[in-house]
C-alpha positions in Angstrom: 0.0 0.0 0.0 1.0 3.4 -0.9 -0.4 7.1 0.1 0.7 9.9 -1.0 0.0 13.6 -0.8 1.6 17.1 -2.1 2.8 20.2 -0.9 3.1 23.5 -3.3 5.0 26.2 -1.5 5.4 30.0 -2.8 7.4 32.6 -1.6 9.7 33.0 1.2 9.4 31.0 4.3 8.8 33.6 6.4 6.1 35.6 4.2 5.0 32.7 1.7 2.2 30.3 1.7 1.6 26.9 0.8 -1.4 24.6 0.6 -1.6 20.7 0.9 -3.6 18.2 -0.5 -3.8 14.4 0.2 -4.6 11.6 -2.5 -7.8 10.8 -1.0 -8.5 15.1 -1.3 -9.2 14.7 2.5 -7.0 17.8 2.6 -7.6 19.9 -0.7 -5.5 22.6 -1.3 -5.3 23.1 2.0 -3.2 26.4 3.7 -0.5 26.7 5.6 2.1 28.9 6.3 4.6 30.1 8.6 2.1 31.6 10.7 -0.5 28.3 11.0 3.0 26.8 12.1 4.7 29.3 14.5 1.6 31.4 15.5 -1.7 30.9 15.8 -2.4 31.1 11.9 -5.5 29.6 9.7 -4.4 26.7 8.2 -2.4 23.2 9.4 1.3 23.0 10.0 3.1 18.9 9.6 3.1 18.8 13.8 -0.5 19.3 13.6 -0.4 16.7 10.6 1.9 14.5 12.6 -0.4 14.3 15.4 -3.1 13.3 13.8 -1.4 10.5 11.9 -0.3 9.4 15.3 -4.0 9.5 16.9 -5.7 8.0 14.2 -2.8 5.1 14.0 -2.6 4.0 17.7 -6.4 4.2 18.3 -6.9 2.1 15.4 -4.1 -0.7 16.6 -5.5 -1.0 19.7 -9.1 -1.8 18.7 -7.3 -4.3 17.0 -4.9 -5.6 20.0 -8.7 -5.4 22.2 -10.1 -7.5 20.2 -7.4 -10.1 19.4 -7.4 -9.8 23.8 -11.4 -10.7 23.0 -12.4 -7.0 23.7 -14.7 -4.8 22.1 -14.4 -1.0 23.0 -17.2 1.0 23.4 -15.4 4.5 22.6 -11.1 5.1 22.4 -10.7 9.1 22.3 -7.0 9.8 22.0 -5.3 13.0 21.6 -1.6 13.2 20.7 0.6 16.5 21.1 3.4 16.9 19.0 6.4 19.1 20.5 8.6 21.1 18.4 11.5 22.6 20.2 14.3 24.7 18.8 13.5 23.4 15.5 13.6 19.9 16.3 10.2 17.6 16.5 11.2 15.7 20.0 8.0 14.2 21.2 4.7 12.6 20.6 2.5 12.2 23.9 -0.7 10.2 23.6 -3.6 10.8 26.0 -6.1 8.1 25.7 -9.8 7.8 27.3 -11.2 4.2 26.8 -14.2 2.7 27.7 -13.5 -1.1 27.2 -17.1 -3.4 28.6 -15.0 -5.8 31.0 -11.7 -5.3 30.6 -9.4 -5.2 33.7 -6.9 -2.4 34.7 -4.0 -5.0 34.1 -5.2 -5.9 30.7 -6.1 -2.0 29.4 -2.8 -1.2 30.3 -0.8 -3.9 28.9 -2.7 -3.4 24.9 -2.6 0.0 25.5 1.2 -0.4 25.6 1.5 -2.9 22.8 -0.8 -0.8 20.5 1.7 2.7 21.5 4.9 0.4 20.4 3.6 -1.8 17.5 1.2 1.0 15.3 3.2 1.9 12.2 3.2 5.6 13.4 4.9 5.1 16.4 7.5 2.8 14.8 8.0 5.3 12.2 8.6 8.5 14.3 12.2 8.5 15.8 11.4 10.3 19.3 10.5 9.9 22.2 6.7 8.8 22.3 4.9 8.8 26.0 1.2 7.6 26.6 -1.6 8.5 29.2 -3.6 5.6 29.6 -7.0 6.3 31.5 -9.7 3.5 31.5 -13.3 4.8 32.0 
């Protein structure tokens, strides 16, 4: 499998302006710019990008890893904060809300930890990568 999406940039960094636009036109022309990056600018910025790749990628594992475990979650909200800092992306935390019917502590915790080290997100970024685990 193969995804692919493009970026068109014009201008300067600083005063220029892009727009993105995935194959599936999810995003479609899409803005952003140094200031939906660095500031609070309209538009999306990779971090942003980053962290929803990340989100999407671990909540979908672990439904998977639940039900291999013979669990069906009722609702897995994750939010995932990118850090950039001094020009370098150095973290991906992962705050997950679950509500698994049945599941013990022990177990949550233990797929919630193999889905944070075995999606293909996580084993693609090269940082450090930290989960908040709370079962509902």
């Amino acid at each position: 499998m193969k995804r692919n999406a493009t970026a068109v940039w014009n201008g300067s960094g600083k005063e220029g302006n892009g727009h993105l636009t995935t194959q599936s036109t999810t995003l479609n022309q899409t803005q952003y710019s140094f200031n939906s990056r660095f500031a609070e600018g309209l538009g999306t910025n990779p971090e942003e990008l980053m962290a929803a790749a990340h989100a999407g990628c671990f909540t979908m594992k672990l439904s998977f890893v639940l039900g291999a475990a013979g669990f069906t979650p009722d609702t897995l909200e994750t939010q995932c904060t990118i850090t950039l800092e001094d020009g370098v992306i150095t973290g991906s935390h992962l705050v997950l809300k679950a509500k698994v019917p049945g599941i013990s502590a022990e177990q949550f915790e233990a797929c919630a930890a193999d889905a944070k080290a075995n999606c293909p997100v996580s084993k693609a970024y090269n940082m450090n990568i930290t989960l908040d685990a709370q079962l509902q």
